[in-house]
N, C-alpha and C positions, 0 to 999 in steps of 0.2 A: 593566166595561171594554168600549171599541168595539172589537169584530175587524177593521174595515176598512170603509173606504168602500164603497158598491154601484158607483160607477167601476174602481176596482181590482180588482174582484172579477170584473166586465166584460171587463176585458183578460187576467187570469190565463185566461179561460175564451176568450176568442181564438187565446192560444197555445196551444194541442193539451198532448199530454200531457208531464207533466216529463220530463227529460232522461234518468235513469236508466233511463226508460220506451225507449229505443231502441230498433231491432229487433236481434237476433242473426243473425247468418251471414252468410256472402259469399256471392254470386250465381255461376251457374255460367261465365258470362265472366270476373270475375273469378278463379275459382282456376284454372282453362286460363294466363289471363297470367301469375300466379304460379309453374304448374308450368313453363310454358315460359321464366321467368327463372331457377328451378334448374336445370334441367335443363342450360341455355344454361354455366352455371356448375358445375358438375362435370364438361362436358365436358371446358372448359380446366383444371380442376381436374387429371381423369386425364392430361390430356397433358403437364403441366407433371409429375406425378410419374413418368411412361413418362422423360421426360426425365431427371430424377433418379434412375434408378435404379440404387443402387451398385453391381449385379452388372455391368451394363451399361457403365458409366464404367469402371468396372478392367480389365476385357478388351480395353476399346480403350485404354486409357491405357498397358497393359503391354506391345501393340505397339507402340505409338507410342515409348517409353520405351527399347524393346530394338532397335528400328533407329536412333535417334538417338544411343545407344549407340557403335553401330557408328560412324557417320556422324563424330562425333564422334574418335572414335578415330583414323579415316582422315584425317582434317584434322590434327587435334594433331600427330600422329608422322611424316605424309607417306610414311605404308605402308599395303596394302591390309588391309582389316579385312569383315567378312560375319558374318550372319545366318544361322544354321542353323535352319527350320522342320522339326517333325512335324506334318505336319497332322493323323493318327491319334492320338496324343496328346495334342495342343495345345500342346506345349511349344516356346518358342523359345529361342536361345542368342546372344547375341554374341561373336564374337572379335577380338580385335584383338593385335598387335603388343607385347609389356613388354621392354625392355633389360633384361639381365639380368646384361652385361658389357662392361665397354669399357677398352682397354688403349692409353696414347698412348707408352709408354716412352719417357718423362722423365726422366732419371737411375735410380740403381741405391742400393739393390735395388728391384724392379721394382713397381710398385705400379698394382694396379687399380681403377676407377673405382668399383664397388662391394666393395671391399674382398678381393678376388681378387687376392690377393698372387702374383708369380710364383718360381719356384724355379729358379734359374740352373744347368742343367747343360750349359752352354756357352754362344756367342754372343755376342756383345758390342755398347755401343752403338756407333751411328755420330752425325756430325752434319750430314751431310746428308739428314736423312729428307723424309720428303712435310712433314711440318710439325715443325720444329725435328728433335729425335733421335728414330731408327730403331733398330729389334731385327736384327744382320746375324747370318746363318751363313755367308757368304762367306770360303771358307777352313779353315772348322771342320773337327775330322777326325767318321767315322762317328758317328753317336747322339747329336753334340751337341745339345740341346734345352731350353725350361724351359718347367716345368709350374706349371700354375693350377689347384689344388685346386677341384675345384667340385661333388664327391659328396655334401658336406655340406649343399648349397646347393638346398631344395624347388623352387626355383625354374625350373633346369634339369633341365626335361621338353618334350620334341620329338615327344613323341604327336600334336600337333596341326598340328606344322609349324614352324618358323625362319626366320629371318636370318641374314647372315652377310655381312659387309660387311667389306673391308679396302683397305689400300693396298700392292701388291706393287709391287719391282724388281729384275730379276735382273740381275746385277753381273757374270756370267762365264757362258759358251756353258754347255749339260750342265741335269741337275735334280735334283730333289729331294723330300723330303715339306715343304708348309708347313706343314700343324695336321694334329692326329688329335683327334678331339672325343669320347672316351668308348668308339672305337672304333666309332662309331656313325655318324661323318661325317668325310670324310679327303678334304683338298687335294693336288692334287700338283702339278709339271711336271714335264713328259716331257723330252729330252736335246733335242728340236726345237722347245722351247720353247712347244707346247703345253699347255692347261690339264687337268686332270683332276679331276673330283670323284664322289664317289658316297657315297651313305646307304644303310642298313641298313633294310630294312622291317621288320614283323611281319606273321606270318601265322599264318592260323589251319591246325591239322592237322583232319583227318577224326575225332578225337576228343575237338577243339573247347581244345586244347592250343595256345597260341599259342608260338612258337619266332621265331627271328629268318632273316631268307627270304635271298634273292639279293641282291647288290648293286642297285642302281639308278644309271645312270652318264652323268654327262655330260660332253663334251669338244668344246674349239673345235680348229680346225685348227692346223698347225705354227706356229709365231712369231706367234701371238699373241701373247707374252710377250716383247717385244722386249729385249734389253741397254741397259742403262742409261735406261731412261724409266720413270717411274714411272704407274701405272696404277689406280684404282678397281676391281672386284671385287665384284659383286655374287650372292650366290648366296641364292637364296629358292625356300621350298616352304610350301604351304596346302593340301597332301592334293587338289588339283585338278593343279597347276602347278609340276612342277620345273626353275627357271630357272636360268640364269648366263648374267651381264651383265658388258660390262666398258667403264669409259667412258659407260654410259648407255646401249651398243647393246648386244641379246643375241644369245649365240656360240650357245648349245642350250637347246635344252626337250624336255622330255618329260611327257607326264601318268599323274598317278598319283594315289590315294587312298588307302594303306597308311598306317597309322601307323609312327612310326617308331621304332624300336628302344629301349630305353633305352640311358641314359649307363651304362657298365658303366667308365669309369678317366675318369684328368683330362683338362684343355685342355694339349695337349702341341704346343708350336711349335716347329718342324724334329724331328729323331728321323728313326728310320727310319735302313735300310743306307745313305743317303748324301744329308749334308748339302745344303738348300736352298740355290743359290751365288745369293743377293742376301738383302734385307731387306726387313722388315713394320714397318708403319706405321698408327695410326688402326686399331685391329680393337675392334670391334663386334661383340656377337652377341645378337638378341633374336629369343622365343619366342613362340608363338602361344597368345594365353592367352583364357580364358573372362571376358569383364568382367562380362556380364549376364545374367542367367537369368529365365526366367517362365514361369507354366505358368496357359495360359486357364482363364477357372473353369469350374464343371461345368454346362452349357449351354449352352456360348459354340464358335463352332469359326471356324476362316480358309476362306472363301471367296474367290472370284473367281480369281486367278491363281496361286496354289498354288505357286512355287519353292520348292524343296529346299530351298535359300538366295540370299540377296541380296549379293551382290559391289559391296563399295565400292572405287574404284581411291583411290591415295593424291591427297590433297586434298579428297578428300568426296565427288564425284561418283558414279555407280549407274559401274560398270566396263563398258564398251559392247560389251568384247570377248563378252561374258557377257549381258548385258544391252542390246539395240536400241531400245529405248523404256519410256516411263515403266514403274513398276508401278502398280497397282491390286488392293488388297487388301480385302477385306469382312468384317466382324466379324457373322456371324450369331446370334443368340440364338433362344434355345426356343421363342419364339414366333413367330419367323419374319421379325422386325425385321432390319435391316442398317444397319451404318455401314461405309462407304467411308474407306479410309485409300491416301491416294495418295504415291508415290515417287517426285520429278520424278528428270530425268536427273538434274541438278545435288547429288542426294542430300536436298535438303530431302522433312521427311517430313507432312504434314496429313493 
């Protein structure tokens, strides 16, 4: 048999060695380009996971989560709502505003919005109230009143602060009690047609015994209360600020931060040594309650501007009386990263 031509044999022997014959290894410019393409690539690699880092995202998600919270609150219900920070802790809190009762006395027997039925021991309707029928004691003799069981009801607790909103008209010169709330918050008018109100604090004793303190009192001047006009009522407290408004404008304030008493008996409207001489209308009463809680993880703290807490005014906005310019808050981690969480005035939170 021929093994091949001496031509072919020629040209095999031109081509150098067969294929398999290659060399091995990479030159040292080439592994430098290589290391320098890893390298190039796990930088963005780590940055993209720094980025994802879930300890990192939950700590700023949990602020972000707990003032929108509020934020929200303050818009919904068109009442002030706020943020309580520890910075020592890490813990934040939202509160905001929950109806906890509303009474339009509409016919009889008397019935409440959440199912705070009242107990008629005197009073009757009328039908001229502020909208449609009114609860009157005009005329009533001594201790006429009806009561709204509400001791059963988790709901009312004023440790944090209340509402209290109604529609008064006094129908004949002289005064009276309008509500007693537990004994713990009590309306009145004086015979000069001034307003009166005042809450019960807690306080603490020297051996850390908390008991119920002095009154706390607020009152507008005589004839505020004029005969026969009907008027709005507004009395609110958030452990900063205890107001009363009437019409929109406020008569007094006083500041305070005491909790407040509890409810020790019911919602009792008129009572007392001498009958209320007009009628109640539209009465509302909500509490200051906890919507949101969070507690930064362990690494994580608030930097930058540090408030106690954040004051939203009703409708959303940062409350200016409290608050003159944005916030800026900064979520620091362990290793010395920062994210920036900003509070425009207008309450929006990024």
């Amino acid at each position: 048999m021929v093994s091949g031509s001496p031509r072919s044999s020629a040209r095999a022997a031109r081509r150098g060695p067969a294929r398999w014959e290659a060399r091995d290894g990479w030159t040292l410019l080439e592994l430098l380009f290589v290391m320098g393409i890893v390298a190039f690539i796990l930088g963005l690699g780590l940055g993209v996971f720094a980025d994802l880092d879930p300890g990192a995202r939950t700590a700023v998600g949990l602020v972000q989560n707990t003032l929108r919270a509020a934020n929200n609150s303050a818009i919904a219900r068109g009442a002030p709502a706020r943020v309580r920070l520890d910075p020592k802790t890490g813990s934040l809190e939202a509160e905001g505003l929950q109806t906890i009762g509303t009474w339009h006395f509409e016919g009889l027997p008397l019935r409440g919005g959440l199912k705070l039925d009242g107990i008629s021991h005197g009073g009757y309707l009328v039908d001229n109230g502020y909208q449609g029928q009114a609860l009157s004691f005009e005329g009533e003799p001594r201790g006429a009143r009806v009561e709204m069981d509400i001791t059963t009801d988790a709901a009312w607790q004023f440790d944090r602060g209340f509402s209290v909103r109604l529609c008064l008209r006094r129908e004949a010169t002289g005064g009276g009690r309008v509500f007693d709330l537990g004994g713990a918050l009590r309306l009145e008018v004086t015979s000069m047609g001034a307003l009166r109100v005042f809450f019960v604090p807690e306080v603490a004793t020297e051996t850390g015994n908390v008991i119920s303190g002095g009154r706390i009192f607020l009152e507008s001047q005589p004839g505020a209360l004029a005969v026969d006009t009907w008027v709005e009522l507004d009395l609110n407290y958030d452990r900063r600020l205890f107001t009363m408004g009437l019409d929109g404008l406020e008569l007094d304030r006083v500041e305070e931060s005491a909790a407040v008493w509890h409810l020790d008996g019911p919602l009792v409207l008129g009572g007392g040594t001498q009958a209320f001489p007009g009628s109640i209308d539209n009465l509302r009463v909500a509490a200051v309650t906890a919507s949101t809680q969070a507690q930064l993880p362990e690494g994580t703290r608030l930097v930058g501007d540090k408030p106690v807490e954040i004051v939203f005014a009703p409708g959303g906005g940062l409350d200016r009386t409290v608050h003159g310019r944005p916030l800026e808050l900064e979520v620091e981690f362990f290793d010395g990263r920062r994210t920036p969480i900003l509070v425009s005035l207008y309450g929006t939170v990024e």
